[in-house]
C-alpha positions as CSV (number, residue, x, y, z in Angstrom):
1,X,-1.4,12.0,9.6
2,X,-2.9,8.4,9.0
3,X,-4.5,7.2,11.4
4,X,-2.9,4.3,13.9
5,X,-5.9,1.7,14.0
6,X,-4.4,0.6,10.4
7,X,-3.7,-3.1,11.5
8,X,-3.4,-5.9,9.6
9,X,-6.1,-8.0,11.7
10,X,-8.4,-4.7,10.4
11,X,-7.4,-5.8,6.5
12,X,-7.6,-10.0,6.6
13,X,-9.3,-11.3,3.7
14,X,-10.8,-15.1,3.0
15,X,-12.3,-14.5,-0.4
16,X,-8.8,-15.8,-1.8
17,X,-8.6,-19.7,-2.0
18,X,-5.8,-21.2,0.0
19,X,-3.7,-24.2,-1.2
20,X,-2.9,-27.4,0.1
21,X,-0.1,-28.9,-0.4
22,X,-2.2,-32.4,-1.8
23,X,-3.7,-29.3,-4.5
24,X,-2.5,-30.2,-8.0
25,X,-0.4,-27.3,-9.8
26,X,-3.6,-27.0,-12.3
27,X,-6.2,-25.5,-10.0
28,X,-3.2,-23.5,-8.1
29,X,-3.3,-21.6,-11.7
30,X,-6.9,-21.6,-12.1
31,X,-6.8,-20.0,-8.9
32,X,-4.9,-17.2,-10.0
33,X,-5.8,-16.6,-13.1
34,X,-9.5,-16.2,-11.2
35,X,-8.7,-13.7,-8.5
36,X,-5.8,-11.8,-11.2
37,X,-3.3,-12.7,-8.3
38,X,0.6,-14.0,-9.0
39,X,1.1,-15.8,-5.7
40,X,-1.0,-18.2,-3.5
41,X,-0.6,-19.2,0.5
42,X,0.4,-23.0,0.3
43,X,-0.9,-24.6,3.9
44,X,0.4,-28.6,5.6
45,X,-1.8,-29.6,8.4
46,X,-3.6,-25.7,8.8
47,X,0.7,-24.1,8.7
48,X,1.8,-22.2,6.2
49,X,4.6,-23.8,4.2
50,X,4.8,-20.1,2.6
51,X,3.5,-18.4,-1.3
52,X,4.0,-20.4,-4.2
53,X,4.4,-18.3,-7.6
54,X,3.0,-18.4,-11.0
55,X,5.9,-18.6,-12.6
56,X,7.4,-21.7,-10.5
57,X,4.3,-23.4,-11.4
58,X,4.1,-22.1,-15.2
59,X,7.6,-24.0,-14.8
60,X,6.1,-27.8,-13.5
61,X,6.3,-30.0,-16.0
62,X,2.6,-32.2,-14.7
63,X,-0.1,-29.9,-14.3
64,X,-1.9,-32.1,-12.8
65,X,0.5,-33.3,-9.9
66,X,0.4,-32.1,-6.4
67,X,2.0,-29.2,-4.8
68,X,4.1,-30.9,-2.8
69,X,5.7,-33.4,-5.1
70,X,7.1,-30.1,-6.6
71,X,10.3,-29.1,-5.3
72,X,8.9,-25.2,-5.4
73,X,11.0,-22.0,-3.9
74,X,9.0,-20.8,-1.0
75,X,8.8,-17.3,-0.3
76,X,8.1,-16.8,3.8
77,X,7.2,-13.5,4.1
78,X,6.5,-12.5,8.0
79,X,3.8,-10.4,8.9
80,X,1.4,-10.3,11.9
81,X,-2.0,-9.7,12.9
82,X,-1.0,-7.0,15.4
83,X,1.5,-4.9,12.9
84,X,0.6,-1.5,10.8
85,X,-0.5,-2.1,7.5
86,X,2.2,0.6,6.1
87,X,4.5,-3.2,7.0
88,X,2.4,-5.0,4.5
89,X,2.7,-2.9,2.0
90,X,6.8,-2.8,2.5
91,X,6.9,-6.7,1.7
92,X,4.3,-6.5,-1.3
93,X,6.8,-4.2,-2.5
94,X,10.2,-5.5,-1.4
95,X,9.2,-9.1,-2.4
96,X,6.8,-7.7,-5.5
97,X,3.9,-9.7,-4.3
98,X,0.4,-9.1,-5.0
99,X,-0.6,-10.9,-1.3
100,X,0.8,-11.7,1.9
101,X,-0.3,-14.3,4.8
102,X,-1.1,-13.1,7.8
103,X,-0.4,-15.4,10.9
104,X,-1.2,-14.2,14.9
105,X,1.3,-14.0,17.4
106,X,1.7,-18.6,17.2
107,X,2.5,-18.6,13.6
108,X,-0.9,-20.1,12.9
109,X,-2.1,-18.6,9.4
110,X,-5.4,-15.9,9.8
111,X,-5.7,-14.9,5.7
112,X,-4.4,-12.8,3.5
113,X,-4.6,-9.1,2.9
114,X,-3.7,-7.5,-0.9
115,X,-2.6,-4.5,-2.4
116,X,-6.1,-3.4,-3.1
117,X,-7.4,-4.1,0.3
118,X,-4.5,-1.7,2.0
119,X,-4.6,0.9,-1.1
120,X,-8.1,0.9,-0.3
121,X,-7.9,1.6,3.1
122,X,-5.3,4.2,2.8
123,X,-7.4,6.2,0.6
124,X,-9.8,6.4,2.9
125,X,-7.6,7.4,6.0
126,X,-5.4,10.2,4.1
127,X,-8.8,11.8,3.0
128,X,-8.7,11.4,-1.0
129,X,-12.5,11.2,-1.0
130,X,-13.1,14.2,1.3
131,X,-14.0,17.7,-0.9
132,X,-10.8,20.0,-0.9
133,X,-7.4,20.6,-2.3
134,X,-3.9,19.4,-2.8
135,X,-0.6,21.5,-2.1
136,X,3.0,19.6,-2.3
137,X,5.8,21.2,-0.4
138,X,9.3,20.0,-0.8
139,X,11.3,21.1,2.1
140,X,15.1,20.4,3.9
141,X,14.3,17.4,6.4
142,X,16.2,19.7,9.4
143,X,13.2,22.5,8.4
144,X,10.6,20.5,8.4
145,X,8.0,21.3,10.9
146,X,4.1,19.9,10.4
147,X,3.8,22.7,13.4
148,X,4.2,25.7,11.7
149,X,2.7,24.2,8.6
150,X,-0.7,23.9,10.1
151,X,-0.1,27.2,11.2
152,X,0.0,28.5,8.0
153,X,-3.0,26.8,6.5
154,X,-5.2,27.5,10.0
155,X,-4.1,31.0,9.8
156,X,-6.2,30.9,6.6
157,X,-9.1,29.9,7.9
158,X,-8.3,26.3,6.5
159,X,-7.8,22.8,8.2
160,X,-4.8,19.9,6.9
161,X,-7.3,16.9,6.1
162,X,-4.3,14.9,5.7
163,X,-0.8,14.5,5.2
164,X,1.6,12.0,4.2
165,X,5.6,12.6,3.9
166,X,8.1,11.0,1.3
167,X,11.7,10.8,1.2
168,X,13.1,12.3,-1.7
169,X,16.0,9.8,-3.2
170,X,19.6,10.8,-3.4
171,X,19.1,13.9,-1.6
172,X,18.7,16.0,1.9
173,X,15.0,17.1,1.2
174,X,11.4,15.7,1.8
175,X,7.7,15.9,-0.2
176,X,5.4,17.0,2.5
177,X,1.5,16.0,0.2
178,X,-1.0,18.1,2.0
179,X,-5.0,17.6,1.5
180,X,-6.6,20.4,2.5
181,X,-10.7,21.6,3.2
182,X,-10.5,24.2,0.6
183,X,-10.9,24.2,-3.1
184,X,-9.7,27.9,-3.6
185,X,-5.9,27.6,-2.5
186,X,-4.7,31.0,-3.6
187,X,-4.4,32.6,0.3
188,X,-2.5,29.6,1.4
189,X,0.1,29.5,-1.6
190,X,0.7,33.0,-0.9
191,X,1.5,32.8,2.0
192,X,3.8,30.0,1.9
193,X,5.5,31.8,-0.5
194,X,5.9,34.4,1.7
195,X,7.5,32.1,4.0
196,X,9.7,30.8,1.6
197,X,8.0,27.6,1.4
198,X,9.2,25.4,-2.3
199,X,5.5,24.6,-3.4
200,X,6.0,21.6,-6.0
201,X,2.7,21.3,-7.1
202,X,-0.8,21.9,-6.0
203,X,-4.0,20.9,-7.3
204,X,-7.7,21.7,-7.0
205,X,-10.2,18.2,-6.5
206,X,-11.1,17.4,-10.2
207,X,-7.0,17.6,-10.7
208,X,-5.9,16.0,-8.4
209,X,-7.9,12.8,-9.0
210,X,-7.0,12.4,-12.5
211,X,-3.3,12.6,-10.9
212,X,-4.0,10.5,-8.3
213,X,-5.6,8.0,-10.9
214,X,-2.6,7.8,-12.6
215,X,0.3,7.7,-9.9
216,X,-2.7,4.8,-8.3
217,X,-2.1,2.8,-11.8
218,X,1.8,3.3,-11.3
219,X,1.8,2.1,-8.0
220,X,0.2,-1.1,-8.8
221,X,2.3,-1.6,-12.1
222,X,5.5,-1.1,-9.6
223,X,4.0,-3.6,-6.9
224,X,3.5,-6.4,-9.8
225,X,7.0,-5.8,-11.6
């Protein structure tokens, strides 16, 4: 249940320096090296000509000629002001990027957004911060039902804070991560037990955020393979 006001316009950053194309390859890796990024937004007259990566400039043999009089491999990834920052994250992953340029609906470029800047704000919509617990459910996709799941935790005297479903790989069945506004979790396990629920894992606060610490960590490592 995050919430839908997760837009990329809502995630734009400036703080990262963008290239020109008269830039010399030099400061391009200063540049990095400086904000620990692998790729940079290379602009011609205010458009982007698309990211240029470390390793293609690691690769130049002048550091100190320009961008353009390097015959770099662009990477043109497309995202918009206007779409859902669950689309930025996608490419960071699909392209292993550690930004992406933003352009508005005329291909002009806005900024950039980064993996911390989304991973930031999705912490704060799915609730990681808020006091409670964690319970995972892994359930049949044609069973699922976030329906009679509340249910169950209401009926407890409990609320879902948040909850965020995954595809499990190679198979029929689903992880269903539920934060919930109690630290005691015992009545609720029970009585998805009862209901023949497949409880994975669950996790009271202090647990949970040494797991979440540590999937956080794998999740980055994974973005910047």
């Amino acid at each position: 249940m995050f919430a839908a006001t997760m837009l990329i316009a809502d995630l734009i950053t400036h703080d990262i320096p963008t290239l020109q194309d008269s830039d010399t390859v030099e400061q391009a890796l200063l540049w990095m090296e400086e904000f620990k990024i692998t790729h940079l937004p290379v602009l011609h007259h205010k458009k982007l000509t698309g990211l240029v990566s470390e390793t293609d400039l690691l690769d130049a043999t002048n550091p100190q000629s320009k961008i353009v009089d390097n015959k770099f491999t662009y990477i043109k990834p497309q995202i918009h002001q206007s779409q859902h920052a669950f689309d930025a994250l996608k490419i960071m992953s699909g392209l292993h990027l550690t930004l992406v340029p933003v352009l508005d609906e005329k291909d002009n470029y806005l900024g950039n957004i980064t993996q911390k800047s989304v991973l930031d704000r999705l912490a704060g919509l799915s609730a990681v911060m808020e006091q409670g617990g964690i319970i995972e459910l892994e359930i049949n996709k044609n069973d699922y039902s976030l329906t009679q799941i509340a249910s169950i935790v209401e009926g407890n005297d409990a609320k879902i804070l948040s909850c965020y479903v995954s595809s499990l790989p190679d198979t029929t069945k689903i992880l269903v991560t539920l934060k919930i506004n109690r630290d005691d979790l015992s009545r609720i396990l029970q009585t998805f037990y009862r209901y023949n629920y497949e409880v994975k894992a669950s996790y009271h606060q202090a647990e949970y955020e040494d797991d979440l610490k540590n999937r956080f960590n794998e999740f980055i490592k994974y973005l910047n393979v």
